[in-house]
N, C-alpha and C positions, 0 to 999 in steps of 0.2 A: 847097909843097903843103899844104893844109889839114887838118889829123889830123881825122878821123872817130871819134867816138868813140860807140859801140853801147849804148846804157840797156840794163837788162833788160825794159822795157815792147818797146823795138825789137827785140831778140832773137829769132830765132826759135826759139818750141817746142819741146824735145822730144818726140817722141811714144814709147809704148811699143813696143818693135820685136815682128815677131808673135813671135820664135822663144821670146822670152823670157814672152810671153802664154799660147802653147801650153804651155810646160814649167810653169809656175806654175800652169794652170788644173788641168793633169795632175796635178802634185803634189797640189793639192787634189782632187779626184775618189779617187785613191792612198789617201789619209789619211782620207776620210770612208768607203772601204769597211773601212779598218783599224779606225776605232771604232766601226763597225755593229758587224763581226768582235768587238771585244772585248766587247762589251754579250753577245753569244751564249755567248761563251767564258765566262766569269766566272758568267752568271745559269744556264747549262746543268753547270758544275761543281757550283755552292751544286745546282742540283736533282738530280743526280745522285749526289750525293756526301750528302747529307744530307736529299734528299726534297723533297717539294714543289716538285715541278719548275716547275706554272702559277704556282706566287705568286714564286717565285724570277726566274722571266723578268719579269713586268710589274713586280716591285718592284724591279728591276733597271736597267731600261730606263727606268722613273721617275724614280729618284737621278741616274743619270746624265746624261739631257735637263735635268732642275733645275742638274747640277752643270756641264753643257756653259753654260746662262745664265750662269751667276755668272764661269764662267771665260772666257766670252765679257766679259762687265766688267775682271775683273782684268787682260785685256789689255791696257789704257788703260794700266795703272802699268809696262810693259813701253818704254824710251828707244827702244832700238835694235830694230828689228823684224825686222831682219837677223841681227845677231846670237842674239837672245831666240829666234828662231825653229830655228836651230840646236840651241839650246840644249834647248829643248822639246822636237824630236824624237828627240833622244839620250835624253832621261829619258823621253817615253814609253814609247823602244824596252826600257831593261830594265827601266822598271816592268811592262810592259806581259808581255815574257817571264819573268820571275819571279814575277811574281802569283799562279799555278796551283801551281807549285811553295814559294815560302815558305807558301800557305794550307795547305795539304796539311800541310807541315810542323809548321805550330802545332796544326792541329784532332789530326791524328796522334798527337804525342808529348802533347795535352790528353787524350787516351784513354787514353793509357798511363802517367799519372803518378800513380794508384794504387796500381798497378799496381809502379811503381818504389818510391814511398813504402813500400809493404807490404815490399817483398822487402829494403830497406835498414832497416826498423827489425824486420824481423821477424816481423811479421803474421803470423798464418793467412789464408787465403784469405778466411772469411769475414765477418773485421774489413779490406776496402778501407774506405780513407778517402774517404768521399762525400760530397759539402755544404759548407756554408761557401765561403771563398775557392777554391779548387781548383772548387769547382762553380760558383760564380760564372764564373770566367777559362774553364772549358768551355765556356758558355755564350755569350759574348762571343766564344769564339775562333768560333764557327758564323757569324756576323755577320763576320767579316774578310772575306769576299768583298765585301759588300757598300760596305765601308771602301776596298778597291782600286777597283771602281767607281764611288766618288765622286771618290779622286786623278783617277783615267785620265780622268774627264768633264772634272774642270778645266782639265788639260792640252788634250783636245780641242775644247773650249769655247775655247780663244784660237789654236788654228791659224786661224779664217777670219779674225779680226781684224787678224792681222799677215800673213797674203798678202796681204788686202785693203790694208793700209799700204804694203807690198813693193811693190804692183800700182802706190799712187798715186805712189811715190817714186821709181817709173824713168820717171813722166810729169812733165811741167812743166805740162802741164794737169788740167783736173777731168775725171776719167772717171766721165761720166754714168751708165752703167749696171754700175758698179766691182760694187757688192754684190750685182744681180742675176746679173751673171754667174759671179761665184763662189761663189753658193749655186743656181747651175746645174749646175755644175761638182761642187759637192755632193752632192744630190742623185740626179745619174748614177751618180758615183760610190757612194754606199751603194748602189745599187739592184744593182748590181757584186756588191758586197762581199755581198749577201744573197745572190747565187747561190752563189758561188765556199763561201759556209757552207754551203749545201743540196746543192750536186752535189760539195763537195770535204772539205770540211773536217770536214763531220759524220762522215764514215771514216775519218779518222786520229785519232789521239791526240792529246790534247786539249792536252799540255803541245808535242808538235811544231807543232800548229797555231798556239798563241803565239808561239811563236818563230818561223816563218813570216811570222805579221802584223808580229810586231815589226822584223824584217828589212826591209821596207819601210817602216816609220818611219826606219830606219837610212840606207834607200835616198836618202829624201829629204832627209837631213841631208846627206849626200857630194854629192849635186846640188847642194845648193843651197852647199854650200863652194867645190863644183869653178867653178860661175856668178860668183859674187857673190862671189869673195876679197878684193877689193879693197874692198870695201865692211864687211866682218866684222871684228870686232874679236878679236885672238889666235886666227888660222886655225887657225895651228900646232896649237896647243893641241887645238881644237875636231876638228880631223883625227886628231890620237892620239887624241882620246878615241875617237872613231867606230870606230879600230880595235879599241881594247881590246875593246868592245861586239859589235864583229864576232865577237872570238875567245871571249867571253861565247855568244854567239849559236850558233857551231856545236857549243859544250859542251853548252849544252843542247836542241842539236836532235839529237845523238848519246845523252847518257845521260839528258838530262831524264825522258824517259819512265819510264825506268827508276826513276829516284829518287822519281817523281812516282805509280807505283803503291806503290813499297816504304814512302812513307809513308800512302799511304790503306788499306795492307792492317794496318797498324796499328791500325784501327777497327774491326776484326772480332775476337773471340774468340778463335777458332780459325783455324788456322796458312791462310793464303791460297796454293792451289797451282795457279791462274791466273786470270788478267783479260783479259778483252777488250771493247772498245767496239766496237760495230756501229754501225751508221748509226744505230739510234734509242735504242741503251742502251748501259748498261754492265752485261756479264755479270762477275760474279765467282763463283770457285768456291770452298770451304773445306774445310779436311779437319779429321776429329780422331781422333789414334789412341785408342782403345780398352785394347789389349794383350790378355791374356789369351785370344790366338787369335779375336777377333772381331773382324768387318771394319770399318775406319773406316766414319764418318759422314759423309760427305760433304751439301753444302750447296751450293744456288745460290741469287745473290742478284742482283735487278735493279735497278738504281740505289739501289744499298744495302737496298735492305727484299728479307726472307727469299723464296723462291718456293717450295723445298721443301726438304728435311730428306729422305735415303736411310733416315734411323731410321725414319720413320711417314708418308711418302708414299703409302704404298699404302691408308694408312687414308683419306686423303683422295679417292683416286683411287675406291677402291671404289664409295663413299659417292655421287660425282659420276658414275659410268659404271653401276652395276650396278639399282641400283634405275629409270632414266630406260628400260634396255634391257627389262627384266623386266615394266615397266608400259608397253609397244611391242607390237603385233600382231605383227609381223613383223620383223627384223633384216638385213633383206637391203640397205640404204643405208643408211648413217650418214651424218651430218655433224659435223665437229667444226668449234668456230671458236674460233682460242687456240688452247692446247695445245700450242705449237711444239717443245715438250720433249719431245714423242712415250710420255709417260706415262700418260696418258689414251687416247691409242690402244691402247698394251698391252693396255689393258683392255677395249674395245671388239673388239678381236681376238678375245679368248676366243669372241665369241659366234660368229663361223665368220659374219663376215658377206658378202660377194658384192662387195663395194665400200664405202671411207670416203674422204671427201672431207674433207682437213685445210686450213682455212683460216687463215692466220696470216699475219702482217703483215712480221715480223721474219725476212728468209733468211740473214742470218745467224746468227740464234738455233736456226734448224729445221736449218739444214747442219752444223752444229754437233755435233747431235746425232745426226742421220745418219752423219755422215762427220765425226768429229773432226780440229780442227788436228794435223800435226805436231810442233809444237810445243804442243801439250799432253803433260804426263806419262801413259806410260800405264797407270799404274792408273785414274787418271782416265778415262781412254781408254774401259777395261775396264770400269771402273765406269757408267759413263754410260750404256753401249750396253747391259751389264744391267740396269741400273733401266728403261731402255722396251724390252728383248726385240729389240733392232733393228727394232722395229716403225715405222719411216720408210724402211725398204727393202724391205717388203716389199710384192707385186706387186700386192694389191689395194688399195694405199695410191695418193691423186692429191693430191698438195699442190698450193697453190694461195697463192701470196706476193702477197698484198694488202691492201688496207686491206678490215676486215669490211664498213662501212658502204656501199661502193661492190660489196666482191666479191658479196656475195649479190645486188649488182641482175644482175648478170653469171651468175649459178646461174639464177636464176629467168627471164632470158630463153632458157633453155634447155629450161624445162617441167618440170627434174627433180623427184622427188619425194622427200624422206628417209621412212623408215621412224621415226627418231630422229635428235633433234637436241641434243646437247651444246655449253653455252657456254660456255667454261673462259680469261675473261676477267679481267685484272687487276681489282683495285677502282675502284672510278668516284672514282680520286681525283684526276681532271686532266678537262680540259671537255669535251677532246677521248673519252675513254674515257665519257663521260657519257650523249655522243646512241649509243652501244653497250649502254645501257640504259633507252633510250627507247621510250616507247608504238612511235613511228616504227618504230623499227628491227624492235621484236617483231611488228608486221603484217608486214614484210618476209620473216621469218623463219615468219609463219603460212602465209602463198604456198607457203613449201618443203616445210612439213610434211605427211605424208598424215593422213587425217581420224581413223587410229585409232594411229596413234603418239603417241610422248612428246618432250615437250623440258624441258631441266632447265639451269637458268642457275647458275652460282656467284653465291651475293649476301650475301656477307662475315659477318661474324662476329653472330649474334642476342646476342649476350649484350653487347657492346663498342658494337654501332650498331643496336640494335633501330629506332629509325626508319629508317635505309635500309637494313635486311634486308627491313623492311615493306614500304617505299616498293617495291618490284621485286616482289613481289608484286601489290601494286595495278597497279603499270604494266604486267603481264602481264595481268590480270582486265582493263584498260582495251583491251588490243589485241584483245579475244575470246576469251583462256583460260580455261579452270577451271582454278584455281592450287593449290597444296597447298606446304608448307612443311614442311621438315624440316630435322634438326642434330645432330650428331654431336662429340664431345672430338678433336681433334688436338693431339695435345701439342706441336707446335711454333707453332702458333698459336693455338692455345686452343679455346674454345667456335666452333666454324664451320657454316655452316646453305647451304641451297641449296633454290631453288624450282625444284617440278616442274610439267609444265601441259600440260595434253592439249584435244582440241578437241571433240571428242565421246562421246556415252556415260558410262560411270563415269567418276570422279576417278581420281587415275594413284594416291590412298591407299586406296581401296576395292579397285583393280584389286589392287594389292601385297598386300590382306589378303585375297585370295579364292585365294591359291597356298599348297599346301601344303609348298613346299621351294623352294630357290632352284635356278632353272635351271642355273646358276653354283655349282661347290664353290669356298668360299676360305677359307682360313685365318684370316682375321679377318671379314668380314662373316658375318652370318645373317639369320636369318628375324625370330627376334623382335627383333634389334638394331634392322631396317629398322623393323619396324613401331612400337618404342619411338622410335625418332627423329621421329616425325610430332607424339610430345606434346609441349607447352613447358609452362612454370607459368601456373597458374590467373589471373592477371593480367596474361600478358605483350601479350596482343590488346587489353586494355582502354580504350587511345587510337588504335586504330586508325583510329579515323573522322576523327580530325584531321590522319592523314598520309596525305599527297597521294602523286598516278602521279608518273610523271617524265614531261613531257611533252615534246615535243621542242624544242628552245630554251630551256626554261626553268631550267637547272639543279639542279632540285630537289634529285634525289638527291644530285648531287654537292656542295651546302648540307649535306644530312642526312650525307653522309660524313665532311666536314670535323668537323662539331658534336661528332657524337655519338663519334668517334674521339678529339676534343681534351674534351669533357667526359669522359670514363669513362678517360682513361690519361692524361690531363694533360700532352700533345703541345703541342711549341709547332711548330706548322705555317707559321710565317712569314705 
């Protein structure tokens, strides 16, 4: 008989089997929702944790697509595609879960090594050592997010390269549409990973959600050992590691979180006696004892920058609610929008109004205050529900959890009418808070009001950002107000101003000077305070004609908040 002997030309083909198409295409889809996920995580820490939330996200998401190319390259100098890929997913997974937690840990203990300096050579408190080296390495440690952002792209940057290699190596053929399909498979998958951060991951904590994502980095490392053993170079090996990482992994999804506030409460002054992240912030509270029989200080702060101070809140409050009501015909509707803290309504309260309508965005910043955690301490407790009077519970109060810019279209298809309307909105310092002080918005806002009340907007500090104190004035004069401007000392944030604007008849500062007493007794406002608050210095209008409304799209104001915050305090705002 004749031996038959088969070329590989005669041979026939292997093809890929599906089972093994599915699981690889899956893996990839898995993976590309995991470094969407990390791009959120990382650029939503830097903005939470040190501000600048908008430039933190895009300059985030920037480095990392540049550093996803390069690592997209680097995967070429990768032999074994099987193994290297292994390998990759293991080091994602604990770069990927300890990123949150080591950053924390360096920017942390860089805040307090003054701090330790002083108390180890002996210092008075107010010889800290500032500047130099130690200021430098502070500086640079703010920027470590952005340092893990660049690793985690490189790594994610050579997952498609080597499934794509994996994909051609279990064919004997050329798979035609090899790279289309697996940046289909991409694709799906981030668009995944976007929800699973919107509907899931933005309510839990931020260090459990890394280690969440990183767990299926992990996931896909065991897969792909358990598949392709024979193929992997030191499985063994490659399998302990994965467990080590495993038990890595529910360390820090058990006390991560824990370690992961205790080092960010290091960044605050005063002693941190709780944290909570909500779906779209991070609440932190602070305490400071006093002694001497006087009540602590307490403090909230929202993604790190101050919101109010129990020392001199009510000077701000006053200043923002009493004068808007007293230049109002009538009190019998309110509208507050913001305000979720319920401290601003306290004070709208006094005037025995019939109905307010609190619009805020944040429910769980408003239920908070309503109805504090159990797990809050409760002096805290105590404390909170007397700085707003429990005024979130009471009967003529209707909250309303939405976003402003949508909910007032939702008021105004209603017909209602405010008598006054208070805006006690953060600063327009993200894009999104920007069209909230747009020409746009304050037409919106003129539908609601009646023709002889007042509305008064917070519009940050005239002394710090005289253009976009300005700016909000013009962009009220531009929607049909008569505007007025006035400002007031809060000591915990300084020089602070806010524009009032009525639609008809007198100015809401003519109105104010035609009363010979304040409707309202209080301990710190008066008559002449109010009416000295409307002067500024004989030059401060003098460019006014050069600065622009905020128009809607246009970002203006949130330009002039940036600027004039980073020129006058010397911020590096990323």
């Amino acid at each position: 008989m004749q031996e038959i002997s088969l070329t590989p030309s005669a041979a026939k083909p292997s093809r890929l089997g599906w089972f093994d198409d599915v699981l690889l295409l899956g893996i990839m889809a898995v993976l590309a929702g995991c470094g969407l996920i990390y791009e959120y995580l990382l650029s939503h820490y830097a903005g939470r944790i040190l501000g600048a939330l908008e430039a933190a996200i895009y300059t985030m998401i920037g480095l990392m697509i540049v550093s996803m190319g390069l690592g997209a390259f680097a995967a070429r100098k990768i032999r074994d595609a099987f193994t290297g890929f292994v390998i990759l997913e293991l080091t994602v997974a604990l770069c990927g879960s300890l990123a949150i937690l080591i950053t924390a840990a360096v920017i942390g203990f860089g805040q307090q090594l003054p701090l330790i300096i002083a108390n180890t050579l002996g210092l008075p408190p107010d010889q800290l050592p500032e500047g130099g080296m130690k200021g430098s390495l502070q500086k640079l440690s703010e920027y470590l997010p952005y340092v893990w952002g660049v690793l985690l792209g490189l790594m994610i940057g050579m997952e498609i390269p080597l499934i794509a290699r994996v994909r051609q190596s279990l064919s004997d053929e050329h798979l035609l549409h090899n790279a289309g399909t697996i940046y289909g498979a991409d694709y799906i998958g981030a668009g995944i990973g976007a929800a699973i951060w919107v509907g899931f991951m933005l309510a839990i904590d931020i260090q459990l959600a890394a280690a969440l994502t990183a767990s299926f980095n992990l996931l896909a490392g065991f897969v792909f050992i358990w598949r392709f053993w024979p193929k992997i170079r030191r499985p063994k090996l490659l399998l302990s590691g994965h467990f080590i990482v495993t038990g890595v992994l529910l360390v820090l999804a058990i006390h991560g979180p824990r370690w992961e506030q205790e080092f960010n409460n290091l960044l605050y002054k005063d002693k941190v006696v709780y944290a909570k992240a909500t779906r779209f912030q991070q609440l932190t509270f602070t305490e400071r004892l006093r002694g001497n029989g006087l009540p602590p200080v307490y403090a909230l702060y929202i993604n790190g920058r101050l919101q109010f101070s129990s020392i001199d809140e009510h000077i701000y409050h006053t200043f923002l609610v009493h004068p808007t009501l007293a230049a109002s015909a009538r009190h019998n509707k309110v509208l507050i929008i913001g305000g979720g803290d319920g401290l601003g309504l306290k004070q709208v309260l006094r005037w025995e109004p019939q109905q307010v309508t609190l619009l805020d965005l944040d429910v769980g910043l408003v239920q908070l205050f309503k109805s504090p955690d159990t797990d809050m301490p409760d002096s805290l407790s105590r404390a909170m529900l007397a700085l707003n009077g429990n005024a979130l519970n009471d009967p003529r109060v209707t909250v309303i959890n939405d976003d402003a810019f949508n909910g007032v279209d939702k008021l105004i298809a209603t017909g209602v009418k405010y008598d006054a309307i208070i805006v006690d909105l953060p600063d327009p310092s993200h894009p999104d808070l920007n069209k909230l002080y747009s020409d746009y918005f304050y037409r919106k806002l003129k539908e609601l009001m009646s023709s002889d009340g007042a509305l008064t907007v917070q519009s940050t500090s005239p002394y710090h950002a005289p253009k976009a104190f300005i700016s909000v004035a013009k962009t009220l004069a531009l929607a049909g107000f008569d505007v007025k401007q006035y400002h007031h000392n809060v000591p915990s944030f300084g020089e602070w101003g806010w524009s009032i604007a009525t639609l008809g008849g007198l100015d809401a500062q003519h109105r104010l000077a035609k009363l010979t007493e304040l409707p309202i007794k209080d301990d710190w406002l008066t008559l002449g305070l109010v009416d000295g608050a409307f002067e500024f210095p004989a030059n401060f209008y003098q460019d006014a004609a050069n600065i622009k409304p905020n128009e809607l799209g246009s970002l203006q104001l949130y330009h002039y908040h940036l600027q004039d915050w980073s020129e006058n305090q010397g911020l590096d705002l990323f």
